[in-house]
NUDRENLUM-291083 format. One record per residue (C-alpha): residue number from 1; x, y, z. Coordinates in steps of 0.25 Angstrom, whole numbers, plus 5000, padded with zeros to 4 digits. Layout:
# residues N
{NUM; {X; Y; Z}}
...
This chain:
# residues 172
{1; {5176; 4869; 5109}}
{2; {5163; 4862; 5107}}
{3; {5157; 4860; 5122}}
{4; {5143; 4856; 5119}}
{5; {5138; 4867; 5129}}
{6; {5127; 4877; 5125}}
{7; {5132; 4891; 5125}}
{8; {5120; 4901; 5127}}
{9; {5124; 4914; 5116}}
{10; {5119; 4926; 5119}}
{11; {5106; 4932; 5113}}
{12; {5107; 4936; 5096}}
{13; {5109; 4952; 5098}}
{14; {5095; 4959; 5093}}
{15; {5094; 4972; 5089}}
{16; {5083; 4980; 5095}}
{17; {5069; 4982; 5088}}
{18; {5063; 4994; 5087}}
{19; {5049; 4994; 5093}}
{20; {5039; 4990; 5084}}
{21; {5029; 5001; 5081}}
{22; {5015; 4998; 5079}}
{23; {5006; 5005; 5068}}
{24; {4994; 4995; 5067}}
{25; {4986; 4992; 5052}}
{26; {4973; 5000; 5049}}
{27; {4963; 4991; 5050}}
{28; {4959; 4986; 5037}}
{29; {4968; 4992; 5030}}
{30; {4981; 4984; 5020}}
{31; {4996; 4986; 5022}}
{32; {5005; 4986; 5010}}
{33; {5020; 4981; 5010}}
{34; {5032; 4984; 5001}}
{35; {5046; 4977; 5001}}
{36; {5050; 4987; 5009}}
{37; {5038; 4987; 5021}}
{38; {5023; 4988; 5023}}
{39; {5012; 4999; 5024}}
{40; {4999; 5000; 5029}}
{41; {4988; 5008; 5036}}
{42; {4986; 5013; 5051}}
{43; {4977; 5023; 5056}}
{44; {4980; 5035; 5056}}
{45; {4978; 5047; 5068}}
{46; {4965; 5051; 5061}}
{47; {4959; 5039; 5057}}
{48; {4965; 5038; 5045}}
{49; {4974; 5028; 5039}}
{50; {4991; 5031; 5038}}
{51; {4998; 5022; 5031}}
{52; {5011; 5015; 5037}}
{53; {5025; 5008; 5033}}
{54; {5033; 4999; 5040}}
{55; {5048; 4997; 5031}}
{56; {5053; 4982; 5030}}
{57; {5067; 4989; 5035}}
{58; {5063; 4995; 5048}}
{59; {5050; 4989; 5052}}
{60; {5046; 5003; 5059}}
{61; {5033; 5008; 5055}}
{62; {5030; 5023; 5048}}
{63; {5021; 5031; 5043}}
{64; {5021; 5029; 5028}}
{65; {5008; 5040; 5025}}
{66; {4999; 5045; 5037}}
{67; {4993; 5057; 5039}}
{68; {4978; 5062; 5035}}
{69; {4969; 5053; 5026}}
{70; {4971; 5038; 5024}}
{71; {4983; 5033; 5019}}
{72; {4979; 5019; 5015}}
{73; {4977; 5006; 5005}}
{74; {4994; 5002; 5004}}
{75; {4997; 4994; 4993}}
{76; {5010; 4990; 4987}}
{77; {5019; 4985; 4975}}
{78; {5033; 4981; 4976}}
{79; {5039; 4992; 4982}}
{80; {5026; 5000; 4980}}
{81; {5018; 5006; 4991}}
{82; {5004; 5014; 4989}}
{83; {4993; 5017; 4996}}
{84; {4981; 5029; 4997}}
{85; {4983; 5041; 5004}}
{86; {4972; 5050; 5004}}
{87; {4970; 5053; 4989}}
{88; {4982; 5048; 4983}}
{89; {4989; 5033; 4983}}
{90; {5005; 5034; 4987}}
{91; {5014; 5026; 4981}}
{92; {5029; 5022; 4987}}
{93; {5039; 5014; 4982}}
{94; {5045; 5010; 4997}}
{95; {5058; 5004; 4991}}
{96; {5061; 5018; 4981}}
{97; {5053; 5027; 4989}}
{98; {5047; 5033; 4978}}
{99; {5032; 5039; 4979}}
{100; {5020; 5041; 4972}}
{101; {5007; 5049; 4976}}
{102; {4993; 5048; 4967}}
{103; {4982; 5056; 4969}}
{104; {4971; 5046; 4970}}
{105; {4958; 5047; 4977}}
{106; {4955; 5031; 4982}}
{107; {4958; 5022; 4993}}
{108; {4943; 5022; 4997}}
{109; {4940; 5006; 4991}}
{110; {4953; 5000; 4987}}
{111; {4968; 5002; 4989}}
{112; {4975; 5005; 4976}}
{113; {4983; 4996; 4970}}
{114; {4998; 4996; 4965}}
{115; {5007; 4988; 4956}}
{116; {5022; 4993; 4957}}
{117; {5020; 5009; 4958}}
{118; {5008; 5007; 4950}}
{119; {4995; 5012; 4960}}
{120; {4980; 5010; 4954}}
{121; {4967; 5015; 4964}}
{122; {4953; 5016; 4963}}
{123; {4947; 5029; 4961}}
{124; {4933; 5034; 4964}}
{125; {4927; 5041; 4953}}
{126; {4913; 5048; 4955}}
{127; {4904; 5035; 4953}}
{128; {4914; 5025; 4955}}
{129; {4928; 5019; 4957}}
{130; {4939; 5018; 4945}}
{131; {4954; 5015; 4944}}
{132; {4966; 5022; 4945}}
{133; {4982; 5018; 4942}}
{134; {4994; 5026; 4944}}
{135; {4998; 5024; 4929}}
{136; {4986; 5029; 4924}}
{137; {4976; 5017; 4921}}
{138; {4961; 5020; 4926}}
{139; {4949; 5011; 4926}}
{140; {4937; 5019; 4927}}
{141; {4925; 5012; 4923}}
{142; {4909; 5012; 4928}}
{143; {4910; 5006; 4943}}
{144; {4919; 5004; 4952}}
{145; {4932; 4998; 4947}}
{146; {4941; 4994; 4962}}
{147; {4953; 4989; 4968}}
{148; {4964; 4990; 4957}}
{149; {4974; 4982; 4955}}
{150; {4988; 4985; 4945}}
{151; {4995; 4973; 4939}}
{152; {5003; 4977; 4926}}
{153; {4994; 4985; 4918}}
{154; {4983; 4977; 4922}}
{155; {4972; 4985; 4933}}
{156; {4964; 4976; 4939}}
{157; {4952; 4979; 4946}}
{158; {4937; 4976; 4951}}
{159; {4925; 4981; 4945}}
{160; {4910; 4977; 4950}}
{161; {4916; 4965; 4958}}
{162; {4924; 4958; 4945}}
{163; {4940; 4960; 4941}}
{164; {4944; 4969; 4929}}
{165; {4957; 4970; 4924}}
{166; {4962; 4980; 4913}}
{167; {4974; 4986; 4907}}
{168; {4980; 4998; 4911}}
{169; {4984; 5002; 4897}}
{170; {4973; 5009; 4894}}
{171; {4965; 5017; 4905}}
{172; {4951; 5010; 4906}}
């Protein structure tokens, strides 16, 4: 029966959270996100950088790779993850779980790009800096050629302050 009183209901049950832990950001470094959660760079114990991934499904934190040297520069594709780690670029598909590692000296000017599983980096020659891609395409000309970016079979990149594109087909 309809009384026109207010009845006060109990409080909605809440499960309990789990604490919150805290790793803070490197200072000026990225983070990198997948479908499935985000990384990015801490410090690490020796003054090195560790690199860190919180899943979307738990929320808690964890080391994703930290020890010596820096892991650093995440960037990500889809489902992709990659990032440098003292001289090789790690890839990982956070949905399949499948890994790739690639010996690579770089990360010292730009973080590598990627495009699906696909990874291209810079690379320092003896006088100057050339491209690298995980599916074989190079660009190694006179100067510095910088920051790399996949699209398809088109590498774009910069050269002496002005945009190139080419395509991959061919080594250049």
């Amino acid at each position: 029966m309809v009384t026109g009183e207010r009845e006060t209901l109990n409080e909605p049950h809440t499960w309990p959270r789990a604490q919150a832990v805290s790793i803070p950001a490197r200072a000026g470094t990225g983070s990198a996100s997948t479908p499935a959660g985000l990384a990015w760079v801490a410090d690490g114990p020796g003054d090195d950088a560790d690199l860190w991934w919180r899943p979307d499904d738990t929320g808690l934190p964890r080391p994703l790779d930290v020890g010596p040297g820096d892991q650093h520069h995440p960037v990500s594709s889809g489902d992709w993850l990659a990032w440098v780690s003292s001289g090789q670029i790690k890839l990982w598909n956070t949905t399949s779980g499948e890994q790739q590692v690639i010996d690579a000296s770089t990360g010292f000017n730009a973080t590598p790009s990627l495009y699906g599983a696909l990874v291209c980096w810079e690379t320092r020659g003896t006088k100057d800096i050339d491209i690298a891609c995980s599916d074989g395409a190079e660009v190694t000309r006179p100067g510095h050629q910088t920051h790399p970016q996949r699209w398809r079979d088109t590498l774009i990149f910069r050269e002496n302050g002005r945009v190139f594109s080419v395509l991959t087909s061919a080594k250049q």
